[in-house]
C-alpha positions in Angstrom: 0.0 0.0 0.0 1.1 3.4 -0.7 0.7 6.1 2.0 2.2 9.3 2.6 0.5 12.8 1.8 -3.1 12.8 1.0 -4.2 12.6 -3.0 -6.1 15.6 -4.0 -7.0 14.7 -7.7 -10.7 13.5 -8.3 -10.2 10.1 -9.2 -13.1 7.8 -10.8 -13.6 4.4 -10.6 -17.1 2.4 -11.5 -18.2 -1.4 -11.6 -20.6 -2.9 -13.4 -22.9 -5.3 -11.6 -26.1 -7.5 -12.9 -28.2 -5.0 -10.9 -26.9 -1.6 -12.3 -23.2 0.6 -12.7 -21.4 1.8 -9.4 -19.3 5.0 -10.3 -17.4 6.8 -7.7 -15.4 9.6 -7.1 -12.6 9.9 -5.3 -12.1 13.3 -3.9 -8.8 13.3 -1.3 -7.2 9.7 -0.3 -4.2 9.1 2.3 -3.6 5.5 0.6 -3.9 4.4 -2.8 -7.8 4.4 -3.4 -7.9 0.8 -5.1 -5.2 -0.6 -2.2 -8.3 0.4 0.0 -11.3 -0.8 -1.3 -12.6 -2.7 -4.4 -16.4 -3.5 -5.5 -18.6 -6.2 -4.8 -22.0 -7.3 -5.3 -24.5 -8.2 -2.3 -26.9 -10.6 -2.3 -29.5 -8.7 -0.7 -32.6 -7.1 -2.2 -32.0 -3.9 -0.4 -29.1 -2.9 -1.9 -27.0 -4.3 -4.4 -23.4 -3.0 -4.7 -21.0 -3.4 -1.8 -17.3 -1.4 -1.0 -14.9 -4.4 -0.3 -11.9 -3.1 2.1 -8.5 -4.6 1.3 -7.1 -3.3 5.0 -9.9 -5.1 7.3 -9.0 -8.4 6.9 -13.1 -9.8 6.5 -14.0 -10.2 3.1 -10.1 -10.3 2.1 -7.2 -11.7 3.5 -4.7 -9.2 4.6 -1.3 -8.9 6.5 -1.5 -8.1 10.0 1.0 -5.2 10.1 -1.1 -4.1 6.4 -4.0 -4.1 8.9 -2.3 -1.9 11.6 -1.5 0.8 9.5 -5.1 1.5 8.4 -5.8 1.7 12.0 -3.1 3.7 13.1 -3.6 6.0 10.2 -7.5 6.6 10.7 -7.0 7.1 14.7 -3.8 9.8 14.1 -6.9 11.9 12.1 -9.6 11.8 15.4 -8.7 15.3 17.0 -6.4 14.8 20.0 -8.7 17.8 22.0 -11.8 15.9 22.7 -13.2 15.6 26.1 -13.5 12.9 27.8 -14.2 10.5 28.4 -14.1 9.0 25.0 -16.7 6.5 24.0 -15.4 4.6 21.2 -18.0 2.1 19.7 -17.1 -0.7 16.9 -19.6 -1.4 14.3 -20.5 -5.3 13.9 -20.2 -7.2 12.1 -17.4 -5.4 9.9 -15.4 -3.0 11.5 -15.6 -4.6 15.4 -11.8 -5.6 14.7 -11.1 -1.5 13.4 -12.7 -0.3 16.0 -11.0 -1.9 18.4 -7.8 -1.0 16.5 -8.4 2.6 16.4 -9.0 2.7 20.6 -5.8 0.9 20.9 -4.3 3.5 19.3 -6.2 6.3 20.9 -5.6 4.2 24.3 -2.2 4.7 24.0 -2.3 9.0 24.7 -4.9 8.5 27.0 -7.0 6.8 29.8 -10.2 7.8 29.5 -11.4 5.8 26.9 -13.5 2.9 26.6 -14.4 0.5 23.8 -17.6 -1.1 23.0 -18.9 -2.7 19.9 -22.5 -3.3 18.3 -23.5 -7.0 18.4 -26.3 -9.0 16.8 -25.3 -11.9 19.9 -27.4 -11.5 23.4 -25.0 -12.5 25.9 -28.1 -12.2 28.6 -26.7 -9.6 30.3 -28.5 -5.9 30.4 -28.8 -4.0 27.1 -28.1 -0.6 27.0 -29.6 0.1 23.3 -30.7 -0.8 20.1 -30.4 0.8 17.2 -30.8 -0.1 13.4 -29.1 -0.6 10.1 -32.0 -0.6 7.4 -29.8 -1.5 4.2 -27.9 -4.6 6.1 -28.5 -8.0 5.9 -29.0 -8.3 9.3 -30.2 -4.7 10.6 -30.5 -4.9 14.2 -27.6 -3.8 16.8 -27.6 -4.3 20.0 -25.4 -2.2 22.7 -24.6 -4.1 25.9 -24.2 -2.0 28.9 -20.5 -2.8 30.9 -20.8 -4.9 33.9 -17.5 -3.1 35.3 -18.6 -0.6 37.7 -15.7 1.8 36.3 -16.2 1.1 32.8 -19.5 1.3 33.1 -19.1 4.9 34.5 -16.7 6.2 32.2 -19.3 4.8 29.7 -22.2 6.7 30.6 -20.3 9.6 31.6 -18.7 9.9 27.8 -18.3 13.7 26.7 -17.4 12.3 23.1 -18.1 9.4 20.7 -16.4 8.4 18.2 -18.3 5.9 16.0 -16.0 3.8 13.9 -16.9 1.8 10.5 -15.3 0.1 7.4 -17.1 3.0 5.5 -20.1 5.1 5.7 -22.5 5.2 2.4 -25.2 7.0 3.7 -24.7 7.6 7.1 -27.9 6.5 8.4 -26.5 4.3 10.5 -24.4 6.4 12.4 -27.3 9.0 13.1 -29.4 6.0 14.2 -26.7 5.1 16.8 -26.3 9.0 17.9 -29.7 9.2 18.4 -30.1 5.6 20.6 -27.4 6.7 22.6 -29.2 9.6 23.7 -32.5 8.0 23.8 -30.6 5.4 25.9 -29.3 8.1 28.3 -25.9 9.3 27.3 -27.1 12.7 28.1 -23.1 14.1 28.3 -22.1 14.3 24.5 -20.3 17.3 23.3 -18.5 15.9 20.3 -18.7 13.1 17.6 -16.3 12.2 15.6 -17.2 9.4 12.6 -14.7 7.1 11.7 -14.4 5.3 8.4 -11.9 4.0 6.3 -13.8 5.1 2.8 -16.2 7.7 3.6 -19.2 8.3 0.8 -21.4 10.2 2.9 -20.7 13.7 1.7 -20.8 14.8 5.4 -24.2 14.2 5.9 -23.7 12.6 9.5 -23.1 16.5 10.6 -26.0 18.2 8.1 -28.0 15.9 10.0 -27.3 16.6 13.6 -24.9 19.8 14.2 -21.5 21.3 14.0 -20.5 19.3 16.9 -20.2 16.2 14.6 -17.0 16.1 12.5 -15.8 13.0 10.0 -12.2 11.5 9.4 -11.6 8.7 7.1 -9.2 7.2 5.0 -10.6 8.5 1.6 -13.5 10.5 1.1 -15.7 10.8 -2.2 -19.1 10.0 -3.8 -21.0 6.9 -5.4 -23.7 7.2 -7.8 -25.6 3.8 -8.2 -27.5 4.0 -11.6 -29.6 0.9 -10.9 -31.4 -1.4 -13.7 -35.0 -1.7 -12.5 -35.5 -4.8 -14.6 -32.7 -6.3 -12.8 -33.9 -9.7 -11.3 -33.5 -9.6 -7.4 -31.3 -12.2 -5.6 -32.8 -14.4 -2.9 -30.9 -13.4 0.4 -30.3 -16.1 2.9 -32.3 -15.8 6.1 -29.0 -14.1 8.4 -30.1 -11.8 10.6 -30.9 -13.5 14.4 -30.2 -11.5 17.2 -31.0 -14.0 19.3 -28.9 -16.6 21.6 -27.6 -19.5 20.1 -27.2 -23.5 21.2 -24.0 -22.1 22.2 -24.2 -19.3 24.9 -21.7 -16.8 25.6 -19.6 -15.7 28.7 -19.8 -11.8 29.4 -16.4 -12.6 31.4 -14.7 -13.8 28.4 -14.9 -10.6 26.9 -12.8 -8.5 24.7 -15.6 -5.6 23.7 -19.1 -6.4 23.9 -19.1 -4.9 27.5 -17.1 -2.5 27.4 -12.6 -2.6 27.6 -10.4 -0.3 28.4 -7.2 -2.4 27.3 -6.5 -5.0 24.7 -5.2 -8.4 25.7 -3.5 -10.5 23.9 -4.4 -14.1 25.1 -5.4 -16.1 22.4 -2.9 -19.6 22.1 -0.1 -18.2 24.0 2.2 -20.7 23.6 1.7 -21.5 19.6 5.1 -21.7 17.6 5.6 -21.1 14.2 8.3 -21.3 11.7 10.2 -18.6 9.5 8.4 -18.0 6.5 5.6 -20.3 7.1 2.4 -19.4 5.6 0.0 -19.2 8.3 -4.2 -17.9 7.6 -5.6 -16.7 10.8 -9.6 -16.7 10.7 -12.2 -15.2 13.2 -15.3 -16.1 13.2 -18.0 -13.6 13.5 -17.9 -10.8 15.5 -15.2 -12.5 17.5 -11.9 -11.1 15.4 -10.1 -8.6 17.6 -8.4 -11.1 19.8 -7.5 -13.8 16.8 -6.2 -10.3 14.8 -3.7 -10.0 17.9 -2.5 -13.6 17.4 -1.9 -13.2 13.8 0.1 -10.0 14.6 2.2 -11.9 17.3 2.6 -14.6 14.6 3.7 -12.3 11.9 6.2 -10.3 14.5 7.8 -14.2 15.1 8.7 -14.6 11.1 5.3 -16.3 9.8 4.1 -15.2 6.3 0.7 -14.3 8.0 -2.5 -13.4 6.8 -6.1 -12.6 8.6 -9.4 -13.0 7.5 -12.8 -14.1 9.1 -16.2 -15.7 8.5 -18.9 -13.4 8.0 -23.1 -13.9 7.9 -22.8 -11.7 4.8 -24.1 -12.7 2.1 -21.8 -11.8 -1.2 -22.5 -13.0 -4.8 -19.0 -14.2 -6.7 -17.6 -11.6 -9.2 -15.3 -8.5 -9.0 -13.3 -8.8 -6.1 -14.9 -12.1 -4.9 -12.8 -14.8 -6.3 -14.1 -17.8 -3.9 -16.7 -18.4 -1.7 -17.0 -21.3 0.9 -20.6 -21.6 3.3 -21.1 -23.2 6.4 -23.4 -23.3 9.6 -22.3 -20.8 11.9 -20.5 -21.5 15.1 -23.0 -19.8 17.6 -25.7 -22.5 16.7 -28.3 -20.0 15.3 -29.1 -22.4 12.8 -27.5 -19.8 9.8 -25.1 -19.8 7.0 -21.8 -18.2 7.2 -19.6 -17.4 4.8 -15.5 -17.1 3.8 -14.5 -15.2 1.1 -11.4 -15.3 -0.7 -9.9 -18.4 1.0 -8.8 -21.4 -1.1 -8.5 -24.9 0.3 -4.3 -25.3 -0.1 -3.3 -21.8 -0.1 -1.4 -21.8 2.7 0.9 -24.1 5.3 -1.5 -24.0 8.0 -4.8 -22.4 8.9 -6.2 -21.7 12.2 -9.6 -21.4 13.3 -10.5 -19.1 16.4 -13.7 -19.3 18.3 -15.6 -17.6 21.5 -17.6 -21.0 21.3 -16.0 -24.6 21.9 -14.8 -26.2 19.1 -17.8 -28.7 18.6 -19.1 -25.6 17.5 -17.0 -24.9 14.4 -18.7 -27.0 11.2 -16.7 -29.7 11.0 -17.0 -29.4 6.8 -15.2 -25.6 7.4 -12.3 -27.8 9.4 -11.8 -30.3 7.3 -11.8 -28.6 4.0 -9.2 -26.5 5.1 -7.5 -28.6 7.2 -7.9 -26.4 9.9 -6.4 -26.2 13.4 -9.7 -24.8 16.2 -8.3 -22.6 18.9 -10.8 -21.8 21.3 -10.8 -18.3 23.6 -10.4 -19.6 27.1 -9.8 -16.6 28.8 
């Protein structure tokens, strides 16, 4: 990827999908616009097109230290004078890994942060809010409220937010969230800050709710969707539960969902690789942030690493979907999930990573990439 000083020049790129032609714009960039994103093509009636990061490590496989540098980059750009404390909330499914990226980064000039990401899993602990997400897949979020008395307080005491996602189309979704939070009693806020690594919105986060909301991002532009009305539309698979699984979760074991103010790296402490050995670390679902910590830990130890994760999104193959493999889900909500962009035999040894015990994991997912389960036990 190539960073340095931010690219002025308008740049255009487009796609062509079944269901109409995606143009963009790209007005100012700090990385290489098409080392950021590329297009895809959902399979979802709601909307067709989709912006595919190459930095997050979900829908494509990406190096660790690749990783770190998008979330480094995008958290230098939130303004270092905000007050706290800083409420800093992950967006699921996508960008719960970024967001928890960006607050390390953040963490590390101050102490009054917390971090605390949407989920569509019930953990049966209290729920601080709701919100919604109408073009998704699966639309609902929920917002767990922090079972640590102090975290809990620094939480509901925030002065700022700052919302982070892979990349904000509309911004609907962020003004949705805004306006939960305050419904839900975060009554404190002076600033927000949105946070997005490709940022289409045309700043309408802050036309909609003030001139205390600002944006960063790694590129800002425009898309114009010129969609074919005669288009036939795809079936979407049934994805979006919010509900608890056969396999429930442990609020202790936790690593954002209620609330952290450090990052922990914990995840198969004692796991040895070799110099140069290509190594695919996957997350599953929402859980990523602690399996993206073990792949950097890998990659800092010599491996030729790579991250990726399952996802409950449903993507049709084409542009920069190359492969597609589909599986239950781990949680036991009865679902598909999905991994893009992964090949059986691409690499030396894959490994699996799971909040849920490895019964869990589809034993077809395993076994066609004879894959190694590590489980989160702490």
């Amino acid at each position: 990827m190539n960073s340095g000083n931010s690219m002025t020049e308008t740049k255009a790129l487009h796609a062509n999908l079944k269901r109409g032609r995606l143009e963009v714009e790209v007005n100012s960039s700090t990385f290489d616009p098409q080392a950021l994103f590329s297009f895809a093509e959902r399979r979802n009636p709601k909307r067709a097109f989709l912006f595919v990061s190459r930095v997050l490590g979900r829908h494509i496989p990406a190096r660790p230290s690749l990783m770190a540098d998008s979330f480094n980059a995008l958290a230098a750009q939130i303004p270092a004078d905000l007050p706290g404390p800083v409420l800093v909330i992950g967006m699921a499914e996508t960008a719960v890994g970024l967001g928890a990226g960006v607050h390390r980064a953040l963490s590390q000039t101050r102490d009054d942060s917390v971090y605390l990401v949407s989920s569509r899993h019930p953990t049966g602990s209290e729920l601080f809010a709701r919100f919604e997400e109408e073009h998704s897949h699966a639309s609902s979020h929920l917002l767990h409220l922090p079972q640590d008395p102090e975290t809990r307080e620094l939480m509901l005491n925030a002065r700022s937010l700052v919302l982070v996602d892979d990349e904000a189309s509309t911004g609907n979704t962020f003004i949705n969230l805004s306006r939960a939070l305050a419904d839900a009693g975060l009554h404190s806020i002076e600033r927000v800050v949105t946070a997005t690594l490709t940022d289409w919105s045309q700043d309408a986060v802050r036309k909609a709710m003030g001139a205390h909301v600002s944006s960063v991002s790694l590129l800002d532009g425009r898309y114009t969707f010129a969609e074919d009305v005669t288009a036939e539309l795809p079936d979407m698979p049934e994805v979006g539960s919010v509900a608890q699984g056969d396999w429930s979760l442990d609020p202790s074991r936790d690593w954002g969902r209620m609330g952290v103010r450090e990052h922990l790296d914990t995840l198969a402490p004692g796991l040895q690789v070799k110099p140069g050995e290509r190594v695919l670390v996957i997350g599953t679902s929402e859980f990523v942030w602690r399996p993206f910590l073990l792949a950097e830990r890998l990659e800092r130890a010599g491996a030729d690493v790579h991250f990726s994760s399952t996802s409950r999104s449903p993507i049709a193959l084409g542009h920069a979907i190359d492969h597609a493999l589909s599986f239950s889900d781990n949680y036991g909500l009865g679902i598909p999930n999905f991994l893009y962009n992964v090949a059986p035999g691409q690499f030396d040894r894959v490994l699996i990573c799971s909040e849920t015990p490895a019964a869990a994991v589809d034993p077809a997912l395993v076994s066609a990439l004879n894959a190694q389960v590590i489980v989160d036990d702490k």
